[in-house]
Backbone as CSV, one residue per row, in Angstrom:
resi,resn,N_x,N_y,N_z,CA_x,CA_y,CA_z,C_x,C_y,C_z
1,UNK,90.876,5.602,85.075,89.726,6.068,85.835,88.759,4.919,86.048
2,UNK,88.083,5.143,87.276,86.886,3.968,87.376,85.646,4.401,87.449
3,UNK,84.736,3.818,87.232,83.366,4.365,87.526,83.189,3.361,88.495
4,UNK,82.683,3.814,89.767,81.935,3.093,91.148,80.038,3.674,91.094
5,UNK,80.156,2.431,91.492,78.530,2.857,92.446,77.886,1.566,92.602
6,UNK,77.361,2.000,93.771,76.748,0.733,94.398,75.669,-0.397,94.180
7,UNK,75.848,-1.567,94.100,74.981,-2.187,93.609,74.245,-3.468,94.286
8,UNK,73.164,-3.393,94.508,72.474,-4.848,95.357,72.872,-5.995,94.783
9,UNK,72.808,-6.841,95.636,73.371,-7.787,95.001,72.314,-9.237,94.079
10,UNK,71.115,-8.480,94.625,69.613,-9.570,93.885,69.403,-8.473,92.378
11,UNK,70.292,-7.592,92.091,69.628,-6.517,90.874,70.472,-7.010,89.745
12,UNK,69.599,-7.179,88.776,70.193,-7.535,87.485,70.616,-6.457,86.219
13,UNK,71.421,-6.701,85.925,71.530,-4.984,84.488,71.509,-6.198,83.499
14,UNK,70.841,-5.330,82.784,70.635,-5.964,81.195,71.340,-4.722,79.817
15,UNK,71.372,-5.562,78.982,72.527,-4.715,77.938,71.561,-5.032,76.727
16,UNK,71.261,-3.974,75.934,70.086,-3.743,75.285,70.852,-2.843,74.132
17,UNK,70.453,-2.970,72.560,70.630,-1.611,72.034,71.736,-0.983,71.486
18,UNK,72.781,-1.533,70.679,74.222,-1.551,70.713,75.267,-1.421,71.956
19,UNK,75.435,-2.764,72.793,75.942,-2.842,73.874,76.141,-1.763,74.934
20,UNK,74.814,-1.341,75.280,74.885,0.014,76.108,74.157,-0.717,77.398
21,UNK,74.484,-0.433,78.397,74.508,-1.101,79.651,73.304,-0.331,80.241
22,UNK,72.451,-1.221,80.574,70.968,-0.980,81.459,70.104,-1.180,82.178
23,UNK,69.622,-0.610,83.522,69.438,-1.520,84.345,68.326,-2.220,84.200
24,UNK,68.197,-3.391,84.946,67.032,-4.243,84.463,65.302,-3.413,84.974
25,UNK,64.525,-3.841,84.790,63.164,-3.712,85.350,63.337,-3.265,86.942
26,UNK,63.959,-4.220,87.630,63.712,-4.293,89.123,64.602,-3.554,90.246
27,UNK,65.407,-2.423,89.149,66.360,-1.323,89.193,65.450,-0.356,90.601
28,UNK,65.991,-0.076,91.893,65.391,1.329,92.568,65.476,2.361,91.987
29,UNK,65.169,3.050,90.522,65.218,4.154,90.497,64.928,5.469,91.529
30,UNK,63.859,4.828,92.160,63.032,6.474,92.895,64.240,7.131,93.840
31,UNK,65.362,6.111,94.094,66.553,6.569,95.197,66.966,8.159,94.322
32,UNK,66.702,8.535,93.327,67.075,9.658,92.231,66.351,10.649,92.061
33,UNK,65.486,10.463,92.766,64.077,11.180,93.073,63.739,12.142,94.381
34,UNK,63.643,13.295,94.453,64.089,14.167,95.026,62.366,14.424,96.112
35,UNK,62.141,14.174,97.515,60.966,14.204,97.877,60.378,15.603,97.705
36,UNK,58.740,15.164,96.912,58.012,16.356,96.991,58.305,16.830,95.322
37,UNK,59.341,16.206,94.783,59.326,16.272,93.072,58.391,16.034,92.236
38,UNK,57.836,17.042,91.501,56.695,16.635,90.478,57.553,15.636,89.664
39,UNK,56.634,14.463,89.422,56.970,13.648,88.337,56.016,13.845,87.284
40,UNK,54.890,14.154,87.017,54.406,14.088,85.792,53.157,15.255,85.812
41,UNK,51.653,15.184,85.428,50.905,15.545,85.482,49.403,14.671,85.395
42,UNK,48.357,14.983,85.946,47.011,13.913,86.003,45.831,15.500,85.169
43,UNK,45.487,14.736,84.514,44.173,15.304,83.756,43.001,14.335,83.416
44,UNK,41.730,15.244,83.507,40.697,14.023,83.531,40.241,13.919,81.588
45,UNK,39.639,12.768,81.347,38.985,12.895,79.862,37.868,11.951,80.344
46,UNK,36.945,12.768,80.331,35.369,12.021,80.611,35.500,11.521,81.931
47,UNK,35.371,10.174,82.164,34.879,9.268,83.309,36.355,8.578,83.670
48,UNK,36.844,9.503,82.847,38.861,8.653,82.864,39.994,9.244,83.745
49,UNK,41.054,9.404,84.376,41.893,10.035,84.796,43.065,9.169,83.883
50,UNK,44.040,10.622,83.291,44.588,10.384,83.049,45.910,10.751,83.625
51,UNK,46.760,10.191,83.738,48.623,10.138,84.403,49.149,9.803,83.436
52,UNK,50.433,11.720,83.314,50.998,11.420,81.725,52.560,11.311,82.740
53,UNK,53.300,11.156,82.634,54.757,11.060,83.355,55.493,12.076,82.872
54,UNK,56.884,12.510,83.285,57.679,13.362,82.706,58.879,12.633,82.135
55,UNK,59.701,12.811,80.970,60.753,12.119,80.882,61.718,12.060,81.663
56,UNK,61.882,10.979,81.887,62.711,10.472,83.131,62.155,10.310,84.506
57,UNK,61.084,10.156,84.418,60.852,9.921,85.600,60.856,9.245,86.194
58,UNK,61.158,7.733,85.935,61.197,6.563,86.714,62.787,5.956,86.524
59,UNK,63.892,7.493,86.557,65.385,7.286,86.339,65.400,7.128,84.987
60,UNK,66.923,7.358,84.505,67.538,7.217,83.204,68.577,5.987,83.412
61,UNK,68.473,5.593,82.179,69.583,4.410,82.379,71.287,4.836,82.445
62,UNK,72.032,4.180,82.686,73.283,4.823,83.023,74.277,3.801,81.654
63,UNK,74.357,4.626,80.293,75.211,3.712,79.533,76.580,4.090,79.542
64,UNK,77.369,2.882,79.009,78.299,2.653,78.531,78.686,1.537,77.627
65,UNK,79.670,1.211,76.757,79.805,0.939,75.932,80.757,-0.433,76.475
66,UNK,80.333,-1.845,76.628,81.372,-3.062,76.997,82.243,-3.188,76.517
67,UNK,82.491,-3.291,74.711,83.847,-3.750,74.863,84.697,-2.911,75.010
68,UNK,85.525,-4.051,75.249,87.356,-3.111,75.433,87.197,-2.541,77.457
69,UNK,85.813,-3.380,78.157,86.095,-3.187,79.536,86.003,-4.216,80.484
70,UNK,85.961,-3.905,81.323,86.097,-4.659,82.496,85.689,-4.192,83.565
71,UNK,84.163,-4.895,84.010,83.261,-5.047,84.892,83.874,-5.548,86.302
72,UNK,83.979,-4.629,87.104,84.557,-5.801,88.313,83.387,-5.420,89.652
73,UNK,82.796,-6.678,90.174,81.949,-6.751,91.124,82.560,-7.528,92.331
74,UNK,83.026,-6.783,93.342,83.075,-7.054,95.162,82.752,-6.841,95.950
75,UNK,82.310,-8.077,96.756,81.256,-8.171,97.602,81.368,-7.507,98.629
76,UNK,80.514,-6.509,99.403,80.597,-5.813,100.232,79.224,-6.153,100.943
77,UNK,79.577,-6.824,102.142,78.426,-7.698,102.831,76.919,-8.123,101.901
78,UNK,76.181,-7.874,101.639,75.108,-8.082,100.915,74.972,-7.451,99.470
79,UNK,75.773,-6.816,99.596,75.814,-6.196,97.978,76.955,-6.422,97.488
80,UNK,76.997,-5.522,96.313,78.423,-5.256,95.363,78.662,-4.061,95.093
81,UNK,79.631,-3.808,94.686,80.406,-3.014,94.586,80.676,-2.880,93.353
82,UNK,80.270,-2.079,91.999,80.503,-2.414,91.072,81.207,-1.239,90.315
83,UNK,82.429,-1.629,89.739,83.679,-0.461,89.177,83.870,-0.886,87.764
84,UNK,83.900,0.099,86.722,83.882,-0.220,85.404,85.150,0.164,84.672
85,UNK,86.309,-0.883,84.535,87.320,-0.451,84.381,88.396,-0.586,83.034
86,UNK,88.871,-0.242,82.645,89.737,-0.601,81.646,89.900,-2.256,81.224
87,UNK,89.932,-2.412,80.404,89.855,-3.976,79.625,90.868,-5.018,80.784
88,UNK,90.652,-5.856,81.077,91.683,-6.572,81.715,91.566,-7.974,80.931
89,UNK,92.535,-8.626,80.783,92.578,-10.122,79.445,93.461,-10.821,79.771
90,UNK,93.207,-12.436,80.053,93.999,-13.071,80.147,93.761,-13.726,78.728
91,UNK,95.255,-13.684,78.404,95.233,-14.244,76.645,95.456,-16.031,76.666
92,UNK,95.722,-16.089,77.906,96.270,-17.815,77.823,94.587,-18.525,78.316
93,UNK,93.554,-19.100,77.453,92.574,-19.081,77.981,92.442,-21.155,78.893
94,UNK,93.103,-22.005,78.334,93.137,-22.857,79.264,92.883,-24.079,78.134
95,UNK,92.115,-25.450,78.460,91.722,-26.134,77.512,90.209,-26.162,77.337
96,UNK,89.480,-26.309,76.426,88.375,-26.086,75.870,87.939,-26.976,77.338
97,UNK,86.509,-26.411,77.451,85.769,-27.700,78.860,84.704,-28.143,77.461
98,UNK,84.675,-29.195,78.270,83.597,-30.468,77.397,82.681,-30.494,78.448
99,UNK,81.609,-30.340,77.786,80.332,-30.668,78.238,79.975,-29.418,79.133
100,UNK,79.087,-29.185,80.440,78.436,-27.829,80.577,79.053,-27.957,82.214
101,UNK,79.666,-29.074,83.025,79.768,-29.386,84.296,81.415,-29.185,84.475
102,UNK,81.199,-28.250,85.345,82.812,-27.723,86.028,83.326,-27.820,87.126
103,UNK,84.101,-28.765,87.727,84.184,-28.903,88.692,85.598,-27.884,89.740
104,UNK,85.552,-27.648,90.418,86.897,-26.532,91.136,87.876,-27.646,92.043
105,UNK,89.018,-27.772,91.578,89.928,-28.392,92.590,90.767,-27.872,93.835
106,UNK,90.500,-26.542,93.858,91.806,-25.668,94.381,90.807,-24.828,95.545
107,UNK,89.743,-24.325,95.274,89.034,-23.569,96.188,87.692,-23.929,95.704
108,UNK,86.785,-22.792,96.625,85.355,-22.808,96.193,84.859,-21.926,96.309
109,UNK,84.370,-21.353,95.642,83.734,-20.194,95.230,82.659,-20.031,95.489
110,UNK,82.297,-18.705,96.883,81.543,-17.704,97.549,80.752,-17.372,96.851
111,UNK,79.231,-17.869,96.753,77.845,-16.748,95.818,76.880,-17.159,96.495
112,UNK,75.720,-16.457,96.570,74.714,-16.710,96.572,74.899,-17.354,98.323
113,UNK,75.742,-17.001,99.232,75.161,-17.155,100.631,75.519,-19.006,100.794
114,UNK,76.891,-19.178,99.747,77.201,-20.887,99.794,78.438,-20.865,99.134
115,UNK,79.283,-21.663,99.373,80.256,-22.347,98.771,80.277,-23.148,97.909
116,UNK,81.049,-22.764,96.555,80.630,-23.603,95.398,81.993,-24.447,94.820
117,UNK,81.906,-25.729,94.537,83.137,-26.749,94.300,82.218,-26.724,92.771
118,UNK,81.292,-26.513,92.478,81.276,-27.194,90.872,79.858,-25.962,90.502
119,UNK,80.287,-25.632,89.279,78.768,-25.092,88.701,79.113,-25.055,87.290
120,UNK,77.736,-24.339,86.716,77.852,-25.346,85.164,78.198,-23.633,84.017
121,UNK,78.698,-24.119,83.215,79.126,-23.227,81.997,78.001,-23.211,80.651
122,UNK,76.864,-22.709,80.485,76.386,-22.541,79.583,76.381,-22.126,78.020
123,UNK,76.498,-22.894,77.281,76.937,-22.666,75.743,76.291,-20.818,75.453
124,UNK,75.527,-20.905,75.817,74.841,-19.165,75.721,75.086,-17.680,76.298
125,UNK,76.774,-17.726,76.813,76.940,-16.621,78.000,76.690,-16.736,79.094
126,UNK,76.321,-17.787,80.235,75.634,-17.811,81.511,76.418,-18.598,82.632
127,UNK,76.611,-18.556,83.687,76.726,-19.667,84.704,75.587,-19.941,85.227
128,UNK,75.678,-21.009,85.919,74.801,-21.295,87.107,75.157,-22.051,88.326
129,UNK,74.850,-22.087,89.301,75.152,-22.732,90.620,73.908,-24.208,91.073
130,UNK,74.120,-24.564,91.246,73.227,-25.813,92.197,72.236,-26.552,91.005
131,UNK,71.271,-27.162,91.734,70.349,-27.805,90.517,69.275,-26.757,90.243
132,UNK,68.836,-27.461,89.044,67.399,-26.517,88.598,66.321,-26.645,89.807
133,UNK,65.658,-25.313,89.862,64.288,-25.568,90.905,63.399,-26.296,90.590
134,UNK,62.378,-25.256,90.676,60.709,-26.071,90.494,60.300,-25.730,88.662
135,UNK,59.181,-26.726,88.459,58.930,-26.200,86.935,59.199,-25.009,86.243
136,UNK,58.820,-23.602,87.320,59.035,-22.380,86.640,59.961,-21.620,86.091
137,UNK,60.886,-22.171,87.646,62.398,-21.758,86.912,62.971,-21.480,85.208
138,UNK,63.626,-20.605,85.506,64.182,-19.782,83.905,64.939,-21.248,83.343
139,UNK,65.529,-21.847,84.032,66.610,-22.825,83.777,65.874,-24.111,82.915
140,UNK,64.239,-24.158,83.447,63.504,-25.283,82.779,62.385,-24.557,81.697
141,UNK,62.718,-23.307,81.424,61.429,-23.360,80.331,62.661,-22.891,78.630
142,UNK,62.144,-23.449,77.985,62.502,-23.118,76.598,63.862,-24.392,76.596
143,UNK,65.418,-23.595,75.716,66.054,-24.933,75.898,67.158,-24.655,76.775
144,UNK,67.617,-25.801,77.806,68.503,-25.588,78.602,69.660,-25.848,78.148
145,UNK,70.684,-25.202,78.366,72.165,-25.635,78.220,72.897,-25.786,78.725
146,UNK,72.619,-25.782,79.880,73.884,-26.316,80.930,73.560,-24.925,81.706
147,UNK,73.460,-23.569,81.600,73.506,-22.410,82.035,71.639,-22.130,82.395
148,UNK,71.621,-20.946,82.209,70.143,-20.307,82.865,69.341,-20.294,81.040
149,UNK,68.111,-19.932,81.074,67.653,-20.291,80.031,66.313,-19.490,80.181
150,UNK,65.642,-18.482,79.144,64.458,-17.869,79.073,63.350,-18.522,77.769
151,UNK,62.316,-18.395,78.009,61.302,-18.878,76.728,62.044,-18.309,75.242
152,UNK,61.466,-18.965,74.320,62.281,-18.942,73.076,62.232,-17.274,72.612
153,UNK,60.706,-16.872,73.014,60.454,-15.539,72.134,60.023,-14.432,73.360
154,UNK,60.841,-14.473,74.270,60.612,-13.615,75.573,61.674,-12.372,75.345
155,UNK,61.355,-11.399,75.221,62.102,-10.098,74.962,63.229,-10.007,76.390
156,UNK,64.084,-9.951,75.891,65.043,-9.429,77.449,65.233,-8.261,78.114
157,UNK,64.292,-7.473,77.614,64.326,-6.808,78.619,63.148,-6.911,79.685
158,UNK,62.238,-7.924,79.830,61.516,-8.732,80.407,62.071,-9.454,81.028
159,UNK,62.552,-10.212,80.260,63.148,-11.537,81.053,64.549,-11.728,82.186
160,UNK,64.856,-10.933,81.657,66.123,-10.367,82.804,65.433,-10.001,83.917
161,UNK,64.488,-9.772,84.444,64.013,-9.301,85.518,63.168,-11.082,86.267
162,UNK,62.653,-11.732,85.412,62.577,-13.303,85.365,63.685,-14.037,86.253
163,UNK,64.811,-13.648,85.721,65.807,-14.431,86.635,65.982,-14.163,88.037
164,UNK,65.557,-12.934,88.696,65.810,-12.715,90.001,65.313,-13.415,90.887
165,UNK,65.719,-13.816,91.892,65.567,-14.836,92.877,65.088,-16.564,92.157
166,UNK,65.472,-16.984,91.353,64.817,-18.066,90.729,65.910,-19.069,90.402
167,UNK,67.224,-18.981,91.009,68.317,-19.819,90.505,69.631,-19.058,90.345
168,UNK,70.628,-19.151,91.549,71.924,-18.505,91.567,72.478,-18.715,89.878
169,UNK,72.953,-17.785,89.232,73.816,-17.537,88.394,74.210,-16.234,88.054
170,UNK,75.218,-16.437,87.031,75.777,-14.949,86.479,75.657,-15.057,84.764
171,UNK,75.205,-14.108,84.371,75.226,-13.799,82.980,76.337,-13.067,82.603
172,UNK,77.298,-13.558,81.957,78.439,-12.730,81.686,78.076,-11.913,80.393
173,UNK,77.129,-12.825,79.332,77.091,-12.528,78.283,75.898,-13.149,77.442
174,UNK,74.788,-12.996,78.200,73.727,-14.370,77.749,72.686,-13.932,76.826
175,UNK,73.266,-14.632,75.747,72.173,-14.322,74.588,71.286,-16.294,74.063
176,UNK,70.082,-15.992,74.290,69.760,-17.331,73.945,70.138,-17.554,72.204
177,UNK,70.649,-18.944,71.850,70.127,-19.603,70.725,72.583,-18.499,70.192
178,UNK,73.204,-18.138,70.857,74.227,-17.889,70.908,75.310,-19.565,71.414
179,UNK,76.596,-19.748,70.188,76.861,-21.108,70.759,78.264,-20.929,69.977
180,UNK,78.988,-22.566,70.554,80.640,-22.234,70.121,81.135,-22.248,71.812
181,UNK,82.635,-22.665,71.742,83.456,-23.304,72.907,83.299,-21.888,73.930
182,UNK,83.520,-22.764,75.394,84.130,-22.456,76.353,85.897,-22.684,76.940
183,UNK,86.202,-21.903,77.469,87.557,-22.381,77.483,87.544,-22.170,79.395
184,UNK,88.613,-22.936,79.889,88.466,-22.756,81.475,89.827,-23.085,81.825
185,UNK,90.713,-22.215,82.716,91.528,-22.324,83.392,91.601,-21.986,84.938
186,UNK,92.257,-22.988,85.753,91.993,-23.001,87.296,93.186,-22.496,87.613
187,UNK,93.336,-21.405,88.728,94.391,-20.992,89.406,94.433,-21.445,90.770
188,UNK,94.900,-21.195,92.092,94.912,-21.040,93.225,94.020,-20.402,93.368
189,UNK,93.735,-18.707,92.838,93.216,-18.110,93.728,91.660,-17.377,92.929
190,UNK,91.953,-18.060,91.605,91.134,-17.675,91.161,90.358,-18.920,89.585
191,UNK,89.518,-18.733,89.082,89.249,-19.570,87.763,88.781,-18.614,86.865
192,UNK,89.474,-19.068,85.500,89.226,-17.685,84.171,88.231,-19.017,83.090
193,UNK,86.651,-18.263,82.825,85.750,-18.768,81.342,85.824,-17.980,80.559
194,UNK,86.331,-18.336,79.719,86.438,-17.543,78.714,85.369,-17.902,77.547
195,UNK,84.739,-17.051,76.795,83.713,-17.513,76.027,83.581,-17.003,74.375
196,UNK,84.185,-17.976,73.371,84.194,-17.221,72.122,83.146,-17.718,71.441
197,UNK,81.746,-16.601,71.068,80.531,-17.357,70.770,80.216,-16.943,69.749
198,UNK,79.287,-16.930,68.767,78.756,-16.704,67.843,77.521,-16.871,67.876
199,UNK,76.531,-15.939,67.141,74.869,-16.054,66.645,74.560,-16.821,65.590
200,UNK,73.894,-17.442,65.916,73.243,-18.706,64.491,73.621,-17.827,63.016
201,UNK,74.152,-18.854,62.345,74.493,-17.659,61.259,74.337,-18.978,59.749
202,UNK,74.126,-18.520,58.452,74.052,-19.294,57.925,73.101,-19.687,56.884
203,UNK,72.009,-19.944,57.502,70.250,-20.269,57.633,69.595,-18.656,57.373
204,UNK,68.347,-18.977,56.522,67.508,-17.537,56.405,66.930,-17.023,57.560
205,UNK,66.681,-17.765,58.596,65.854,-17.695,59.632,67.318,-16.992,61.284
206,UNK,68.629,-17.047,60.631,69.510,-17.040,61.156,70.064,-15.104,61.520
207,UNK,70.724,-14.862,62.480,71.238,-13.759,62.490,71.759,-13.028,61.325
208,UNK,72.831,-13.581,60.761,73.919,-13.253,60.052,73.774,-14.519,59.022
209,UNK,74.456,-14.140,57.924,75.064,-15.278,57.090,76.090,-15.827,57.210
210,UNK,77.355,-14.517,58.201,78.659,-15.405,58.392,78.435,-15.417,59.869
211,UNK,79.694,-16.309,60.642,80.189,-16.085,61.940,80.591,-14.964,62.487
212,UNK,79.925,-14.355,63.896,80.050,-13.418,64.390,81.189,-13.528,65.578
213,UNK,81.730,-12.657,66.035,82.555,-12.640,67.376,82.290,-12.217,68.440
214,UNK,81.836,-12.921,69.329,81.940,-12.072,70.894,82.479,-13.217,71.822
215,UNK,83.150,-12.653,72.514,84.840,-12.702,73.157,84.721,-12.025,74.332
216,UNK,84.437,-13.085,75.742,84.368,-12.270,76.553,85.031,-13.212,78.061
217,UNK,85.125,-12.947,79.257,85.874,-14.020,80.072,84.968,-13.152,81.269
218,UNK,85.106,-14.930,82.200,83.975,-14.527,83.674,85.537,-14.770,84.710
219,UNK,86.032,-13.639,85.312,86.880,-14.427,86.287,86.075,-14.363,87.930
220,UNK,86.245,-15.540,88.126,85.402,-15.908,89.786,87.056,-16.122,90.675
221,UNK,86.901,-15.082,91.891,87.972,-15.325,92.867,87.615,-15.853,93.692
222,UNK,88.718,-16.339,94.682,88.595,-16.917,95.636,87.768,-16.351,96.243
223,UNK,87.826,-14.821,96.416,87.459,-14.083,97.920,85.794,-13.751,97.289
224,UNK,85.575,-14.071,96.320,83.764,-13.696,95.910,83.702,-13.016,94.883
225,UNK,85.021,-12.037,94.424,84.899,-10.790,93.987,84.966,-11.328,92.189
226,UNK,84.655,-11.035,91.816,84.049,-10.971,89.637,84.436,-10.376,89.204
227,UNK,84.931,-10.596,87.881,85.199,-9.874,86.724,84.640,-10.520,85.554
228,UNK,84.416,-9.570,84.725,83.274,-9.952,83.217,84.129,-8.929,82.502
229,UNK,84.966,-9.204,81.253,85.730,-8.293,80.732,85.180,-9.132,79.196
230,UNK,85.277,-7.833,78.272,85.019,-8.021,77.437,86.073,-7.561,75.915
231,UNK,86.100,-8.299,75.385,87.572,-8.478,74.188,86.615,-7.487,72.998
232,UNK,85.781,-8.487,72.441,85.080,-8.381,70.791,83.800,-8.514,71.219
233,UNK,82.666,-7.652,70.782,81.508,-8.245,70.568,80.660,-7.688,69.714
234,UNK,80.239,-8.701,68.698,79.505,-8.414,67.779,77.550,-8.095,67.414
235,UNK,77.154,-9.114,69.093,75.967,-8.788,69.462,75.232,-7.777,69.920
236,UNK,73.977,-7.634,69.344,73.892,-6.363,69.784,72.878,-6.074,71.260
237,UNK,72.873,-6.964,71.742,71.562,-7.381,73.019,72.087,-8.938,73.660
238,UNK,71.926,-8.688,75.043,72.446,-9.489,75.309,71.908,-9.171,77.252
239,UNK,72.007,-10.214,77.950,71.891,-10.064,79.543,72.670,-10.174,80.382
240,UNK,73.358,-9.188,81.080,74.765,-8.800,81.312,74.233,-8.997,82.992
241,UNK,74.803,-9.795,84.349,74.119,-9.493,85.504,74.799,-10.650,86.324
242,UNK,74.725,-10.157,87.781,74.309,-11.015,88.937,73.055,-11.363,89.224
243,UNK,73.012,-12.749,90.021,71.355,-13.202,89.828,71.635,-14.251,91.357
244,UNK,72.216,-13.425,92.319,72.234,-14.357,93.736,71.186,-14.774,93.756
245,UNK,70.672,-15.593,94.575,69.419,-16.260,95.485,69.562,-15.691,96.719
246,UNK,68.758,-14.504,97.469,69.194,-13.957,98.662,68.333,-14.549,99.834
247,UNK,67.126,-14.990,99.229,65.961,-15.027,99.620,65.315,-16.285,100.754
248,UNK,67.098,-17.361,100.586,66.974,-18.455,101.064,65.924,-19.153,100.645
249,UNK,65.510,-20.829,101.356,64.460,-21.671,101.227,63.129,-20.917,101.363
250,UNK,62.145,-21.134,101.264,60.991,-20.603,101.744,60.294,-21.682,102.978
251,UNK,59.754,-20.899,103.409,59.208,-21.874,105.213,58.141,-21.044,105.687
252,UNK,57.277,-21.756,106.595,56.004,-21.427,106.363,56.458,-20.574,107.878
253,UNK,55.689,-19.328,108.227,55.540,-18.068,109.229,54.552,-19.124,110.426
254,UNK,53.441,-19.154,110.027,52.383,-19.515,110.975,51.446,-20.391,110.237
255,UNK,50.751,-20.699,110.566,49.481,-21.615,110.259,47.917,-20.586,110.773
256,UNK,47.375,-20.766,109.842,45.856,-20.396,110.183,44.971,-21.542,110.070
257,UNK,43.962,-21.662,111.508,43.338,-22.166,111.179,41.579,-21.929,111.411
258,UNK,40.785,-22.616,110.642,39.460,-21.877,110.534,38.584,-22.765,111.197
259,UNK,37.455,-21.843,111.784,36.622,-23.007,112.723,36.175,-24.185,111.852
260,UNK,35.497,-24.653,112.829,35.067,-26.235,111.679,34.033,-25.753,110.826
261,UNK,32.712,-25.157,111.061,31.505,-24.613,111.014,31.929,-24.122,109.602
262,UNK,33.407,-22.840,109.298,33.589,-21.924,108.348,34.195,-23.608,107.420
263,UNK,35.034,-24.341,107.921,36.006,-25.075,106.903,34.825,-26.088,106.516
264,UNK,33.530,-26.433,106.868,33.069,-27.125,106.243,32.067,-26.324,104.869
265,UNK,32.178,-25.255,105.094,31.645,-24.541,104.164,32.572,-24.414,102.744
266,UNK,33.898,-24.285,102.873,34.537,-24.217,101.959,34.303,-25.198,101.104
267,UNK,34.418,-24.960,99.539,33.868,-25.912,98.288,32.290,-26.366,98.470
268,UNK,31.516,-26.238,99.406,30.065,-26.487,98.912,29.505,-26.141,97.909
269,UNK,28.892,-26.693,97.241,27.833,-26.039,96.274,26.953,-25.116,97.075
């Protein structure tokens, strides 16, 4: 059996909570929302109005449980298409990649509104496409790894909503301060990352005392279409998502301009 339903392709799901799948912040719930539906109630206290909500009113999250599945996302003009399916595993995972830079010999891989010959593999669960942006970018604050990157002590279910429009990548499995090999094999028609990671473990300040397992693979096809399948995982939070750039360059509409009389006024004492 599959589960379908449709998905934009700038919307991120985040995985929160013993690997239960959820959509991020920037989710359309109200599409669930029936016109002319009471959502909550307003009562006054003194000089105050108060707005209490009803449960559920701004949608319920839609869980399920990752491992042992397989996420498959195809592109259907501006969006995706997203079907949640039985585990799919390639057991032959390739040779370990060194360092965070991947280059494609065979094809190039469709995201984000471009053709991609190389993007980078992040020690933390993540891809990414092209260079880092401007200062703000997710990719330059806290520590980078080759992949996308959030402030050290930024809750994710915040920060997953951070990544949208700010730097093409995919989170297969992105937990910051999570580390341990990548593995990469190139086909014709397709390329398999496979990612066996672990949480700082060890240290008092650390997850765990021993090594943890999560075991998971990004396959990118020729034709655009994704898979994020998941083996083992021992984490319990983590940022599971597409993160196109839909939004293109930015460029200026028009120019305003102000008489002389008003622009010499501006900054006077």
């Amino acid at each position: 059996m599959k589960e379908r339903t449709g998905c934009s392709a700038r919307w991120g799901i985040l995985v929160l909570c013993g690997l239960l799948l959820y959509p991020s912040p920037s989710y359309p719930q109200q599409e669930q929302l029936e016109p002319g539906h009471p959502i909550g109630k307003v009562s006054t206290k003194g000089d105050l109005i108060v707005m209490e909500l009803d449960e559920g009113a701004l949608g319920k999250a839609n869980l399920f449980d990752l491992v042992g599945r397989t996420l498959r996302f195809t592109p259907e003009g501006s969006r995706y298409r997203l079907e949640n399916e039985a585990l799919h595993w390639d057991s032959e995972f390739g040779p370990e990649l060194a360092g965070a830079e991947l280059t494609l010999h065979r094809f190039a891989f469709p995201f984000s509104n471009r053709n991609w010959n190389s993007f980078r593999v992040g020690r933390t669960g993540s891809i990414s496409f092209g260079t880092p942006q401007t200062e703000g970018s997710p990719e330059l604050r806290g520590r980078s790894d080759g992949g996308v990157s959030i402030g050290r002590f930024d809750p994710l279910a915040e920060a997953a909503s951070t990544l949208i429009d700010s730097a093409p990548a995919i989170c297969v499995f992105f937990k910051p301060w999570m580390s341990r090999p990548h593995y990469v094999k190139e086909l014709p028609d397709r390329v398999v990352v496979t990612g066996d990671l672990t949480e700082p473990f060890g240290n008092i300040q650390d997850f765990t005392w021993f090594k943890t397992i999560n075991r998971f693979q990004a396959v990118l096809h020729r034709d655009g279409s994704i898979e994020m399948s998941y083996e083992e995982l021992a984490a319990k939070d983590a940022i599971v998502g597409l993160y196109p750039v839909l939004s293109g360059a930015e460029k200026p509409l028009t120019t305003l301009r102000a008489p002389r009389r008003m622009s010499a006024l501006v900054g006077s004492p």
